[in-house]
TORPA-4810 file (N, C-alpha, C, O; in nm, 3 decimals):
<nodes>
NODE_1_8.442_13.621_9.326_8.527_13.704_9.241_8.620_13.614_9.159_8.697_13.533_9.209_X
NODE_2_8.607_13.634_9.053_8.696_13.549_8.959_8.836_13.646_8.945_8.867_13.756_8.991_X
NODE_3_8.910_13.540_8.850_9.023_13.563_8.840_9.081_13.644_8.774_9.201_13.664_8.787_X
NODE_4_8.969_13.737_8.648_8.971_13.861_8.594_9.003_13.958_8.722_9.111_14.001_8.764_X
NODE_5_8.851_13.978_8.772_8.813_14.030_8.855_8.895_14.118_8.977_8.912_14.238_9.001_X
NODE_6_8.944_13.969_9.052_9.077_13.997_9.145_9.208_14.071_9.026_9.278_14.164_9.066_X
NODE_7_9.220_14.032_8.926_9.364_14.085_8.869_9.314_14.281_8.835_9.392_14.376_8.834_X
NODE_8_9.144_14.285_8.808_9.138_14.420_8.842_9.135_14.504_8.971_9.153_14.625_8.980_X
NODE_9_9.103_14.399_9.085_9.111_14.453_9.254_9.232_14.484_9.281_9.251_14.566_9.371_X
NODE_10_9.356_14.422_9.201_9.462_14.419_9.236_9.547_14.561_9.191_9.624_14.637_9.250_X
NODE_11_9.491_14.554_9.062_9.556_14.654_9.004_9.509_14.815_9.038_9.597_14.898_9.019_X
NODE_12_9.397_14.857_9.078_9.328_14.921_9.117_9.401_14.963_9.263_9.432_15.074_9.307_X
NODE_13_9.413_14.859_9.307_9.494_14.871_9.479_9.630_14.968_9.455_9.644_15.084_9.495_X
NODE_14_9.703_14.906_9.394_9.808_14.946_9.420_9.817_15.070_9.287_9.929_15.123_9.286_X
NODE_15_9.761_15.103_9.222_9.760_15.226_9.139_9.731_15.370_9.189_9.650_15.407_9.274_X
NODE_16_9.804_15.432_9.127_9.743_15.623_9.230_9.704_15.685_9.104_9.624_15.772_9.138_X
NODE_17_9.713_15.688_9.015_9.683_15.753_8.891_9.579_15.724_8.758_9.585_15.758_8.640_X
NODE_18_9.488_15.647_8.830_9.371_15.608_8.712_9.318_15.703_8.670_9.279_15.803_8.730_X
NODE_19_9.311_15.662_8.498_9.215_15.722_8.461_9.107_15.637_8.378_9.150_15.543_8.311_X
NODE_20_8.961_15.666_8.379_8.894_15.610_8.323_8.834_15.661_8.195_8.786_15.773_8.211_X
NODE_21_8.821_15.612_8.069_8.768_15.647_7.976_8.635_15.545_7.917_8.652_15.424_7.902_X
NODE_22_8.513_15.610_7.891_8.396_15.533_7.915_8.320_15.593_7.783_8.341_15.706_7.739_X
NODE_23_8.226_15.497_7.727_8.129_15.539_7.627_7.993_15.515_7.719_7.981_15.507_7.841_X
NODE_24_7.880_15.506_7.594_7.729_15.535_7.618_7.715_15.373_7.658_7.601_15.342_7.623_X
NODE_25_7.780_15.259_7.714_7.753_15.134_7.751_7.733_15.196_7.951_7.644_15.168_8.031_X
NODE_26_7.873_15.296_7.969_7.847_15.327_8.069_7.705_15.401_8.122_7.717_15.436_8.239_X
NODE_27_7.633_15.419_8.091_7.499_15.465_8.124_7.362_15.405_8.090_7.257_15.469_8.106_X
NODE_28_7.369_15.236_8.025_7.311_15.190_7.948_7.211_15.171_8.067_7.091_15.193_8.051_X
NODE_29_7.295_15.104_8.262_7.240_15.054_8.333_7.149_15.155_8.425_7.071_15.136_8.519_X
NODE_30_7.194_15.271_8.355_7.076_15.361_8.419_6.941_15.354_8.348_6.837_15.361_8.412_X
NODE_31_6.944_15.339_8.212_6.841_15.307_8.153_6.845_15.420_8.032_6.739_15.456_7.980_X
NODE_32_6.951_15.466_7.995_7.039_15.544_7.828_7.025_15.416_7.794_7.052_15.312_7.854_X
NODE_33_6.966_15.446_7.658_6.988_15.356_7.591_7.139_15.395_7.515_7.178_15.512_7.521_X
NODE_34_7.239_15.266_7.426_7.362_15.324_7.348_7.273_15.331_7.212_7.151_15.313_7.201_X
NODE_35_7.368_15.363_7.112_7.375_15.385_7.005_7.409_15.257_6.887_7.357_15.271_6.776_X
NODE_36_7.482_15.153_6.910_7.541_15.093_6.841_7.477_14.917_6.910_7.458_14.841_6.815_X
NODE_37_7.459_14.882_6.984_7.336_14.766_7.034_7.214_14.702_6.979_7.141_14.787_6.927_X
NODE_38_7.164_14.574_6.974_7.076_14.552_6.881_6.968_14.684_6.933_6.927_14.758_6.843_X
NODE_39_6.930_14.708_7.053_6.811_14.813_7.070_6.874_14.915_7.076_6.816_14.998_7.146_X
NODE_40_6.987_14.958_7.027_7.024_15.078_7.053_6.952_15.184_6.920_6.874_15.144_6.833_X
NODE_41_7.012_15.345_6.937_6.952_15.482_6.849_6.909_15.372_6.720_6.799_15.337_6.675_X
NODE_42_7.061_15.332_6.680_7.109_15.325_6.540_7.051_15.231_6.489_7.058_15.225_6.367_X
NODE_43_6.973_15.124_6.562_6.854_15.022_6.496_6.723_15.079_6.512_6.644_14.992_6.474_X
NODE_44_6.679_15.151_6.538_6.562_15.172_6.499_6.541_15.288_6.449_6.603_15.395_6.447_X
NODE_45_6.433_15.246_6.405_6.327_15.380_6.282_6.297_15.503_6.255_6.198_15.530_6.324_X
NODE_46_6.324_15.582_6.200_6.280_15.725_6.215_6.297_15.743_6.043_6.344_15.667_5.958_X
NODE_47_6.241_15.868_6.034_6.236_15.942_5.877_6.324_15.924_5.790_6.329_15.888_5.672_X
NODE_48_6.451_15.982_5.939_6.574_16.003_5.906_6.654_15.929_6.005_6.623_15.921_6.124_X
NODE_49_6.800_15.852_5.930_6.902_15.795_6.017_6.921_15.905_6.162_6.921_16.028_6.162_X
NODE_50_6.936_15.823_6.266_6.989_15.900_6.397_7.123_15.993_6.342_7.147_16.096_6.405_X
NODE_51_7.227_15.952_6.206_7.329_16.028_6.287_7.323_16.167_6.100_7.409_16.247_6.064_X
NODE_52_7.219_16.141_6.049_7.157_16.277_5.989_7.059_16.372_6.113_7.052_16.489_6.149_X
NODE_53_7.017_16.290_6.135_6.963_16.414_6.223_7.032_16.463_6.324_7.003_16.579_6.355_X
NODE_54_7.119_16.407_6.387_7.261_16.468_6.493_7.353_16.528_6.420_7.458_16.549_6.481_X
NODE_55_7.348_16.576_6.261_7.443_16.634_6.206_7.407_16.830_6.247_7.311_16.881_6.305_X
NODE_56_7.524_16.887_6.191_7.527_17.036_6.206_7.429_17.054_6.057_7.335_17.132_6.066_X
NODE_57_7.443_17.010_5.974_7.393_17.039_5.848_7.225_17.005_5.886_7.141_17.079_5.835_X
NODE_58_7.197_16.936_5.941_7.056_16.890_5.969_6.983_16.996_6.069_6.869_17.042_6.069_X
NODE_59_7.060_17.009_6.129_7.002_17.110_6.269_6.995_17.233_6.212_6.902_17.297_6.261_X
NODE_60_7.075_17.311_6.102_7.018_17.419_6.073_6.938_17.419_5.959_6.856_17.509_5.939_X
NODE_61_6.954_17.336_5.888_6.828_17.292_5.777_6.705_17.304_5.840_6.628_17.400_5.833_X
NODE_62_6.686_17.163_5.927_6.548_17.111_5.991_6.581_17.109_6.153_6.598_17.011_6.226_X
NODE_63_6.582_17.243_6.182_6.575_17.265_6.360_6.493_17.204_6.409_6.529_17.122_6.494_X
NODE_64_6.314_17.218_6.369_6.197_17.143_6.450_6.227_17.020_6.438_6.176_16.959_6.532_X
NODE_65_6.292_16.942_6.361_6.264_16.803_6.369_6.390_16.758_6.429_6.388_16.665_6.509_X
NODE_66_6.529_16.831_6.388_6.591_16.830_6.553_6.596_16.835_6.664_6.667_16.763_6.734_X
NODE_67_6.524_16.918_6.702_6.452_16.929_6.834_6.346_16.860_6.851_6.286_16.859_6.959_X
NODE_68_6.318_16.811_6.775_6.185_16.697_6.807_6.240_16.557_6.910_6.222_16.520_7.026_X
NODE_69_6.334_16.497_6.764_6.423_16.355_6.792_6.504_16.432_6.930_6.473_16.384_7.039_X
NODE_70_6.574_16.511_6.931_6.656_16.482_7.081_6.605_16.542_7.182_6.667_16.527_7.288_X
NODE_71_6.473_16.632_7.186_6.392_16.546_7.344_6.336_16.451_7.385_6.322_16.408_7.500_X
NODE_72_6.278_16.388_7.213_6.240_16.260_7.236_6.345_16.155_7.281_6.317_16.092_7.382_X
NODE_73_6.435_16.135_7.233_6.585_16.044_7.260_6.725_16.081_7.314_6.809_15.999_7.354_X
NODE_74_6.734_16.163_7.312_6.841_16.239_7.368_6.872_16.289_7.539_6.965_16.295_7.619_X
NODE_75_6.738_16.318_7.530_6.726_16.351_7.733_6.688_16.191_7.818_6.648_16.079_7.786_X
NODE_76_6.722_16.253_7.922_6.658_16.126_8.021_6.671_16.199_8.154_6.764_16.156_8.222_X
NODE_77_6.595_16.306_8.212_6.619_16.367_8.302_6.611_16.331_8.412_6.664_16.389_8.507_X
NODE_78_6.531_16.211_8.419_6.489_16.103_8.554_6.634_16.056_8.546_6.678_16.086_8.656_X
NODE_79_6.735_15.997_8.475_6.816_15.893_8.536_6.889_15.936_8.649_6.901_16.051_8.692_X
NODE_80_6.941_15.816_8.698_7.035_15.838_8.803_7.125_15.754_8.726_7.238_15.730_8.767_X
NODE_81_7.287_15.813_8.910_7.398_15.726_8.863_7.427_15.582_8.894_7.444_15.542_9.009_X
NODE_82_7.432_15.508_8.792_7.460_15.366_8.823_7.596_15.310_8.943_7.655_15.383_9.024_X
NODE_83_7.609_15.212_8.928_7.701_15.138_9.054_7.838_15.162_8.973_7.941_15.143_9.038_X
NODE_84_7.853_15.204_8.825_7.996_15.245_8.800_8.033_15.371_8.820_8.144_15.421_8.840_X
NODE_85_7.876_15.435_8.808_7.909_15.608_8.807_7.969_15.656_8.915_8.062_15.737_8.908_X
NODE_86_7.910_15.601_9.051_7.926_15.583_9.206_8.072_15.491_9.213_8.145_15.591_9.208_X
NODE_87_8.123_15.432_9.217_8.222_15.367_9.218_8.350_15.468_9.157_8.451_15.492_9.224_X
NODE_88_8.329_15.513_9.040_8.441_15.630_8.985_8.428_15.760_9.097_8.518_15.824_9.151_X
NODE_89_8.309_15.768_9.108_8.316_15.873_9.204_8.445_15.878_9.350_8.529_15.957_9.394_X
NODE_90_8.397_15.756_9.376_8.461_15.656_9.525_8.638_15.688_9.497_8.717_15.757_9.562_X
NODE_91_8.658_15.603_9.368_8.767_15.600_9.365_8.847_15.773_9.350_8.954_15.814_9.395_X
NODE_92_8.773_15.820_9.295_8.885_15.953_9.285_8.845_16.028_9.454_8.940_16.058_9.526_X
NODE_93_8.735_16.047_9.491_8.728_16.044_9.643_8.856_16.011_9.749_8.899_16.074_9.846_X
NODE_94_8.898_15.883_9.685_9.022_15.821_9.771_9.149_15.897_9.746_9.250_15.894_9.817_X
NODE_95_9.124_15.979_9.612_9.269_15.964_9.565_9.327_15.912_9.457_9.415_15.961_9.385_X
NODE_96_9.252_15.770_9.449_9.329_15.694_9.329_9.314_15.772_9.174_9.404_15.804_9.097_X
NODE_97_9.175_15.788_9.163_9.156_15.882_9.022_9.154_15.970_8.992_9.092_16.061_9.049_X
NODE_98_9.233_15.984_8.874_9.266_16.103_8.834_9.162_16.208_8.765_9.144_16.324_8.803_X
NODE_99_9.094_16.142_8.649_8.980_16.200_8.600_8.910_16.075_8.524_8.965_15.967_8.505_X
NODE_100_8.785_16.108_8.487_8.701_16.026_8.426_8.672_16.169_8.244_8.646_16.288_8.231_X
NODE_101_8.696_16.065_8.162_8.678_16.110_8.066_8.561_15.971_7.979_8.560_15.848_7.975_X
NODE_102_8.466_16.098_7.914_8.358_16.084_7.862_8.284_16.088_7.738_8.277_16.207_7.706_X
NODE_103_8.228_16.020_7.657_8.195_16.035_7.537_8.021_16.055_7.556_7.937_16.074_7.468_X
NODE_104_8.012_16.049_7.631_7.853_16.083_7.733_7.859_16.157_7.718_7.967_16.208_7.686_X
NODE_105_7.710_16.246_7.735_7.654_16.379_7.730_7.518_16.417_7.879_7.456_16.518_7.911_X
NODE_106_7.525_16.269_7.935_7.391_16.312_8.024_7.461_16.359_8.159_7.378_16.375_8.249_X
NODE_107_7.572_16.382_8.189_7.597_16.474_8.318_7.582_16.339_8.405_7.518_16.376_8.503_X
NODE_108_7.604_16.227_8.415_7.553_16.116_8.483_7.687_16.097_8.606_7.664_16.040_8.713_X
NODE_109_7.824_16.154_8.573_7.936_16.126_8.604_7.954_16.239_8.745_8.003_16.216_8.855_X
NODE_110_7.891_16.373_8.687_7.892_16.478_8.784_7.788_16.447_8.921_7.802_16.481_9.039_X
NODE_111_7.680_16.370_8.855_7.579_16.337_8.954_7.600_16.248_9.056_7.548_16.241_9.167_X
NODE_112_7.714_16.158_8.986_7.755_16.059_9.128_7.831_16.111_9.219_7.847_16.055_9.328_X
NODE_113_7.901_16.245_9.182_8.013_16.333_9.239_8.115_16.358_9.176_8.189_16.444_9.223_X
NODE_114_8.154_16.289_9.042_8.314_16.324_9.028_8.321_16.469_9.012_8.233_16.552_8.990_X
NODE_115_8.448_16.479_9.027_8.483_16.638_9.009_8.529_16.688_8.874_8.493_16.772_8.792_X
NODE_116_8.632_16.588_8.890_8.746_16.573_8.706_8.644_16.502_8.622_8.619_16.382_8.635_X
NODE_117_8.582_16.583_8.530_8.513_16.450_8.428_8.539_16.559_8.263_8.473_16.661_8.239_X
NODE_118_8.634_16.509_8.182_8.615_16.520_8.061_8.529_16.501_7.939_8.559_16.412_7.860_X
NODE_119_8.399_16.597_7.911_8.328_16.554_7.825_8.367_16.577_7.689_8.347_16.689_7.641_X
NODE_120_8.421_16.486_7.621_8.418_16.488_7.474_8.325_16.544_7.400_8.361_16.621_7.311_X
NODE_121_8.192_16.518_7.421_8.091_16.515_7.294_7.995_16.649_7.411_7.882_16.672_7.370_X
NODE_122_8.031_16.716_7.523_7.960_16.789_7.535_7.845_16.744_7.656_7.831_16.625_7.685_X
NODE_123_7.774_16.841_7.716_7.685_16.804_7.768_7.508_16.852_7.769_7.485_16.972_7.780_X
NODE_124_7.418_16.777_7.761_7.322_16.865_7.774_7.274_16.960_7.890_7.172_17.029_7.879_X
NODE_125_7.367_16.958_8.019_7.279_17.000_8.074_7.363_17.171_8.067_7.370_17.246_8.164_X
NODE_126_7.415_17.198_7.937_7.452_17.288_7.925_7.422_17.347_7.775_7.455_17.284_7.675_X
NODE_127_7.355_17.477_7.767_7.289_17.551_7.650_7.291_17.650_7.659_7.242_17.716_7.750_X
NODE_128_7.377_17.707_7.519_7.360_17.849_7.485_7.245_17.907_7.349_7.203_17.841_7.254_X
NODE_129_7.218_18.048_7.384_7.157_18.120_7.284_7.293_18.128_7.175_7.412_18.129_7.208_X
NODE_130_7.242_18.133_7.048_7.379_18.129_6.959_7.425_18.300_6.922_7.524_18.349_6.868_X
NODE_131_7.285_18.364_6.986_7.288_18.484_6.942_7.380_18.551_7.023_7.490_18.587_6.982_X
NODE_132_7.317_18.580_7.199_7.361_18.665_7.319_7.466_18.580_7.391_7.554_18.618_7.468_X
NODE_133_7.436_18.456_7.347_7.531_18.331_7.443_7.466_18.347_7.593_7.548_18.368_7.682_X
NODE_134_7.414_18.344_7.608_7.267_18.344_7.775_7.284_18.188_7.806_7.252_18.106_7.720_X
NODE_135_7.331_18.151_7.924_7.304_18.000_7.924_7.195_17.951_7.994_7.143_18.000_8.094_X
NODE_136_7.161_17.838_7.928_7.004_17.783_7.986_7.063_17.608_8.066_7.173_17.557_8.044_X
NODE_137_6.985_17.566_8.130_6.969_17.453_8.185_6.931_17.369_8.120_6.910_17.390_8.001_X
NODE_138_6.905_17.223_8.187_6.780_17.133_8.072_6.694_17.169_8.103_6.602_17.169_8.022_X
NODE_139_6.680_17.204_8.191_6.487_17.200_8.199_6.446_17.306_8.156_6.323_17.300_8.156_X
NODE_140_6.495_17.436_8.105_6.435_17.531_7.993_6.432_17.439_7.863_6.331_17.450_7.794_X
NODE_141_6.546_17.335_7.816_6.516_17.269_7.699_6.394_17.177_7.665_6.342_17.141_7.560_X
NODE_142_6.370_17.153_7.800_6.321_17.044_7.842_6.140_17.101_7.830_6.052_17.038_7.771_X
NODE_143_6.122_17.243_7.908_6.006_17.312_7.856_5.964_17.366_7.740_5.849_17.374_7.698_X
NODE_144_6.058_17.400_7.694_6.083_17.474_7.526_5.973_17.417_7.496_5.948_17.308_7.547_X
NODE_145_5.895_17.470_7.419_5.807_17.365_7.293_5.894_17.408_7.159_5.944_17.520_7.151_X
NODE_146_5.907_17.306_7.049_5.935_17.319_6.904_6.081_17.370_6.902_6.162_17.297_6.960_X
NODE_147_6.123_17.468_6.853_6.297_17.538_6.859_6.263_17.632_6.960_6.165_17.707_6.966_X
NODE_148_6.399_17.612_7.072_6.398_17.686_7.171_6.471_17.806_7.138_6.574_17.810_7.071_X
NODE_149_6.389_17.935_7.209_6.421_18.070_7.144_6.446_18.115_7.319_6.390_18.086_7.424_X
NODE_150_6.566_18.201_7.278_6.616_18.310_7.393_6.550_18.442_7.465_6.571_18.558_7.429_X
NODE_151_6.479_18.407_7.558_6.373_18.509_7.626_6.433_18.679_7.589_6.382_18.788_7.566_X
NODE_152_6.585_18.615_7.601_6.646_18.759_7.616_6.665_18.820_7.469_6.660_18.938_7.436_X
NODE_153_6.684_18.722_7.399_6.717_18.796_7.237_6.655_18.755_7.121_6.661_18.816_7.014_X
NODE_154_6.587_18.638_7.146_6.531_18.580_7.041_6.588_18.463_6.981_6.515_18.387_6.916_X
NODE_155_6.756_18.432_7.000_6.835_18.377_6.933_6.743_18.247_6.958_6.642_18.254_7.027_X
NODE_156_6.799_18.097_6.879_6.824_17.989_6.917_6.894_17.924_7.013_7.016_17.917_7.009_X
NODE_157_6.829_17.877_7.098_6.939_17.804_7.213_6.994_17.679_7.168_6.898_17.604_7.149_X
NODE_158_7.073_17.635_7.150_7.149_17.545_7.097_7.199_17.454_7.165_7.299_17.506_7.214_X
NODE_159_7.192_17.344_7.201_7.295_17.232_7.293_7.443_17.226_7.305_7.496_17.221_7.194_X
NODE_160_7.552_17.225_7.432_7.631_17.232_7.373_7.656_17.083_7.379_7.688_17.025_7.482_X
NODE_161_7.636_17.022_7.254_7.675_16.873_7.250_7.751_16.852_7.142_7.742_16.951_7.069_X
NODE_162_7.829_16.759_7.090_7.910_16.777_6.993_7.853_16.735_6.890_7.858_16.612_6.893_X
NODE_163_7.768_16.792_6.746_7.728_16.721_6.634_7.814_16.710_6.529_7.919_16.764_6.495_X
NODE_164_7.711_16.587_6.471_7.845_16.498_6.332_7.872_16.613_6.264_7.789_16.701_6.286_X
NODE_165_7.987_16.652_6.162_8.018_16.764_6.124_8.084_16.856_6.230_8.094_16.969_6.181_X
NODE_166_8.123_16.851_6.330_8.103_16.967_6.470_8.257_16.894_6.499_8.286_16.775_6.485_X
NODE_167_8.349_17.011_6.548_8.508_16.953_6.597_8.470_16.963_6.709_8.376_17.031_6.748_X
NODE_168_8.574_16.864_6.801_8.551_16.853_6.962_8.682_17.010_7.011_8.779_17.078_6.976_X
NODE_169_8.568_16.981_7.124_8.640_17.132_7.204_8.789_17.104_7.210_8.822_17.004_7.273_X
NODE_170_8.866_17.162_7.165_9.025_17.105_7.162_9.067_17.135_7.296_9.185_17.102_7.303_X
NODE_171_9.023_17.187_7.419_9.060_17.218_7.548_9.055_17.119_7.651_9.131_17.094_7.745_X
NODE_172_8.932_17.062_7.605_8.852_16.936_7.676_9.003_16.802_7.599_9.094_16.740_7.654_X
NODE_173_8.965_16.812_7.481_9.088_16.729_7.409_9.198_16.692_7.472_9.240_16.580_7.503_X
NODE_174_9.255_16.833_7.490_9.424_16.803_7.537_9.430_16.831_7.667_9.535_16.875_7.712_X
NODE_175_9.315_16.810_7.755_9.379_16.795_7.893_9.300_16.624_7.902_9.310_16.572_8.014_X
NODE_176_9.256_16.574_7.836_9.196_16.400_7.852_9.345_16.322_7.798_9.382_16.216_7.847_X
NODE_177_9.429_16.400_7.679_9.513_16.334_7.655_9.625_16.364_7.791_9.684_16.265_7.835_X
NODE_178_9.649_16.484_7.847_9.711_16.466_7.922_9.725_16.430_8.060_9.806_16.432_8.152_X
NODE_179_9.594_16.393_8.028_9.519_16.307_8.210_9.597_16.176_8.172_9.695_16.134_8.233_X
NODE_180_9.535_16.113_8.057_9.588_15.937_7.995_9.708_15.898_8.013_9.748_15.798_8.072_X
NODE_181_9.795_16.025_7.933_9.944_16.016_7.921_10.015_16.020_8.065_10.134_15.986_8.067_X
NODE_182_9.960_16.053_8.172_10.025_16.052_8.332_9.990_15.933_8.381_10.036_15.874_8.478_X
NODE_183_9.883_15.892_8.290_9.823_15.761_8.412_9.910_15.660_8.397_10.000_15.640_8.316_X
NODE_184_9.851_15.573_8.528_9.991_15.403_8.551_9.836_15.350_8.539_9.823_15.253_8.613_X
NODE_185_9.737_15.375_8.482_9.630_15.261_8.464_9.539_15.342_8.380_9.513_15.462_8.394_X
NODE_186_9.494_15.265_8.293_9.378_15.338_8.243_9.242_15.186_8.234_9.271_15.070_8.207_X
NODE_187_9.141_15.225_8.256_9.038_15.097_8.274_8.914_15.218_8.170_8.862_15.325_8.200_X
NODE_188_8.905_15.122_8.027_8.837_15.190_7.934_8.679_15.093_7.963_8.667_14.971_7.976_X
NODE_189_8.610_15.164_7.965_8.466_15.067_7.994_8.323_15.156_7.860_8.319_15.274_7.825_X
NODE_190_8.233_15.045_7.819_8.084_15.091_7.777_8.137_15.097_7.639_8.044_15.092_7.559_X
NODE_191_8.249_15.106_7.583_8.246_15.174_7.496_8.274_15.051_7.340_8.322_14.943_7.374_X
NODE_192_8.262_15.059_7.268_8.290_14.988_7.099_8.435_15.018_7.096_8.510_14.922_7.075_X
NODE_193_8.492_15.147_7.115_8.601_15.205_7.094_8.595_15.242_6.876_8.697_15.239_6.808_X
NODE_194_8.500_15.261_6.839_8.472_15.259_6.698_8.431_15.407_6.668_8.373_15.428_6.561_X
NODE_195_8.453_15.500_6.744_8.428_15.679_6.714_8.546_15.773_6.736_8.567_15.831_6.842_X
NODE_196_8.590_15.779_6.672_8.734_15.846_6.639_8.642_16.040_6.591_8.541_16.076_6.531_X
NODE_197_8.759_16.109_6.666_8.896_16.068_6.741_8.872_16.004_6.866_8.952_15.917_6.902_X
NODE_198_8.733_16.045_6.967_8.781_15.990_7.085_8.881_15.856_7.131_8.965_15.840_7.220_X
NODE_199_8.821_15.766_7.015_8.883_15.658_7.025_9.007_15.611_7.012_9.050_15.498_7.034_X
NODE_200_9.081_15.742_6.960_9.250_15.760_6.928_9.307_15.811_7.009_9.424_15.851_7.004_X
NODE_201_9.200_15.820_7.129_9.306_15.840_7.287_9.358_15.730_7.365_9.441_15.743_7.455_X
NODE_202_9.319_15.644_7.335_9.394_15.510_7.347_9.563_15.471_7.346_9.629_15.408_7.429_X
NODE_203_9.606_15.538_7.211_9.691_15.562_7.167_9.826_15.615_7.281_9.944_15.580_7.285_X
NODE_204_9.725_15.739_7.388_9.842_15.835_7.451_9.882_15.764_7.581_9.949_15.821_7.666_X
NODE_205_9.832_15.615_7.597_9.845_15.585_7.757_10.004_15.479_7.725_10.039_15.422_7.622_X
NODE_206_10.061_15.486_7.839_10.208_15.435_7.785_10.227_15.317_7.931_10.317_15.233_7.937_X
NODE_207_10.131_15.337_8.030_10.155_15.207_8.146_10.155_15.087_8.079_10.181_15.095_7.959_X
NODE_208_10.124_14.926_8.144_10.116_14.830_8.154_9.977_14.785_8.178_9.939_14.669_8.166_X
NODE_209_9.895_14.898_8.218_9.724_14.786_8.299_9.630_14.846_8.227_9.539_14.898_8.291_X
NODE_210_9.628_14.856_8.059_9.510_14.881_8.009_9.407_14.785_8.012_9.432_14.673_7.967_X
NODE_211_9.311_14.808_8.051_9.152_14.750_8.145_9.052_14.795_8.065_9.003_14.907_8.082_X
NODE_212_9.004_14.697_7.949_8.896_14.691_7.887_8.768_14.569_7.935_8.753_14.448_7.945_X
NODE_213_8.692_14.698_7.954_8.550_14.644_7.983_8.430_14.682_7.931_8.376_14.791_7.949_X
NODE_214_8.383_14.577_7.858_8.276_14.564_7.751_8.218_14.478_7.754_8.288_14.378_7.775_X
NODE_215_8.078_14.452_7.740_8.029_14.355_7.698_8.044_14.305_7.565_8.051_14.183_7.556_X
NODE_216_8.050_14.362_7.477_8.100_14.289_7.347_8.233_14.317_7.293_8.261_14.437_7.300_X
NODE_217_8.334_14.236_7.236_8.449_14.253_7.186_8.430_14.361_7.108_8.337_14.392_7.033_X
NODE_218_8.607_14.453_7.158_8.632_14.576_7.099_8.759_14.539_6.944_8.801_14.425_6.925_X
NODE_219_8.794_14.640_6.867_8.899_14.643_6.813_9.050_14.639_6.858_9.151_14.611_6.794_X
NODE_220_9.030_14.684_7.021_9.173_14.692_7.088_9.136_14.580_7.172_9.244_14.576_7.230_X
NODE_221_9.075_14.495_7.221_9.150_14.358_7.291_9.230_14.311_7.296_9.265_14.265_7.405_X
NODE_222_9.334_14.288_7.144_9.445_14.208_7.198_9.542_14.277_7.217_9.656_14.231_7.215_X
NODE_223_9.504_14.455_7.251_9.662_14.539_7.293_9.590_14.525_7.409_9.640_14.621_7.468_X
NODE_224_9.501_14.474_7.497_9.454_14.522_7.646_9.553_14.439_7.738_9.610_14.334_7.707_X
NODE_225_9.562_14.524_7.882_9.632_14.385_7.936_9.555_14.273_7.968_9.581_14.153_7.972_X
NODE_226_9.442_14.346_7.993_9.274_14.284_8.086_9.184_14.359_7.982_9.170_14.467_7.925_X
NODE_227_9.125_14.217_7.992_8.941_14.213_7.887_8.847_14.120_7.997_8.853_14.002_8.033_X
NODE_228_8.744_14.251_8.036_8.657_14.159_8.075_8.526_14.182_8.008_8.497_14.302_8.015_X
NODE_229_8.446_14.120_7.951_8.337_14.109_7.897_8.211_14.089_7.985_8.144_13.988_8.011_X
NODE_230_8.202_14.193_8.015_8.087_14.232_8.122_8.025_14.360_8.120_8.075_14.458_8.064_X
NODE_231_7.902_14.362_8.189_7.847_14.500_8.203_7.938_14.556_8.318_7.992_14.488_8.405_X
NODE_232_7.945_14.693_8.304_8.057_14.812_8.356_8.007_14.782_8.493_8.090_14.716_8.556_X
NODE_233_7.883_14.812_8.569_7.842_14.827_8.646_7.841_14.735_8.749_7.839_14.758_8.870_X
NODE_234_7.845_14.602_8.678_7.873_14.467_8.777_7.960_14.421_8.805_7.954_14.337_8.895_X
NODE_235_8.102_14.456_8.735_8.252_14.493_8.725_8.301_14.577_8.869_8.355_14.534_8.971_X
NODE_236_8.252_14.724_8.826_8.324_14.760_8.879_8.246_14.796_9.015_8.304_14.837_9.116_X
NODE_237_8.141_14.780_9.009_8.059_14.746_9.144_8.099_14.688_9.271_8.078_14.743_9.379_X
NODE_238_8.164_14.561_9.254_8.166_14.482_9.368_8.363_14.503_9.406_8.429_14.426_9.475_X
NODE_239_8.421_14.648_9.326_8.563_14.659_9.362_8.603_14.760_9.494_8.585_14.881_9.486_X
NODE_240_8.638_14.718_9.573_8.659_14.785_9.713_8.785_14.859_9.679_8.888_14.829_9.617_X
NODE_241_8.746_14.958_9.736_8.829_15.109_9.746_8.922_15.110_9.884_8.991_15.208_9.912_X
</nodes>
């Protein structure tokens, strides 16, 4: 254990109020791919850019080919939770955490156990008809062929995930800001910190032990107290609870 490392064992110890805020790096080690990575969405090929076809304007234009790209890329119903997902779990288990807030959409956070998990951008494993509002699972999305239609009404079932054009749930919003704003630690991991607003929750934490962990340099490093440049999972893996 290096000397990062221990200064995060340390801080972790003696903290009661973490909160963690995490992007799509956190799920990379399940095998999500991110978005912003040389192999990530946003380098490779399609008709159309990944974040036209994740728009609201796109999805009701061209539904089939929305629904094409995000069962093709969007699901991953096999994954499991990695050694950070399990580890956040651990820690709020103990006590220490407060909530885990999320810019994720694969439910990966609930699967390791947490209880408190703030999804920003929504989740898939949650879908409504837009018509009756009937909620479906993934795996009705997951069977759907072409645009998924509502047994019960006909409507469109719709993801609730957050698309470009699309405001975030302001409920989900202001209880992540007011998870941040209580915490004496916040340890931000996976993420660029480059998608606003989420990324302007940064802003509400007022302790001393902001804990950035990334493998590649963020825009906020030199407000962090701690930068470690690592994968999330091998970080916070080997930290005893």
């Amino acid at each position: 254990m290096d000397e990062k490392q221990r200064q995060l064992q340390d801080w972790i110890g003696e903290s009661r109020h973490i909160v963690f805020f995490g992007g799509a790096g956190v799920s990379t080690e399940s095998g999500i791919p991110d978005f912003r990575s040389v192999d990530g969405l946003y380098n490779q090929q399609y008709q159309y850019p990944p974040e036209t076809i994740l728009s609201h304007t796109f999805f009701e234009k061209n539904p089939e080919e929305f629904y094409r790209f995000y069962r093709n890329k969007m699901l991953f119903p096999d994954a499991q939770p990695n050694a950070a997902h399990l580890k956040l779990a651990e820690l709020e288990a103990a006590g220490k955490l407060d909530a885990v807030v999320t810019q994720n959409i694969d439910g990966l956070h609930q699967a390791a156990g947490s209880k408190t998990v703030y999804e920003l951008h929504g989740s898939v494993h949650r879908n409504h008809c837009m018509k009756c509002r009937q909620f479906y699972g993934l795996d009705f999305m997951m069977e759907a062929a072409g645009v998924p239609r509502c047994p019960v009404c006909g409507g469109v079932v719709k993801p609730d995930v957050v698309l470009y054009e699309e405001a975030l749930d302001q409920e989900t919003m202001e209880a992540a800001v007011l998870a941040i704003a209580r915490a004496d630690m916040l340890i931000i991991g996976g993420t660029s910190l480059a998608v606003y607003p989420a990324a302007g929750l940064i802003r509400y934490y007022r302790g001393n032990k902001l804990t950035l962990i990334n493998k590649s340099p963020t825009p906020y490093d030199r407000e962090a107290d701690l930068v470690l440049n690592q994968p999330i999972g091998q970080v916070l893996g080997v930290i005893r609870v």
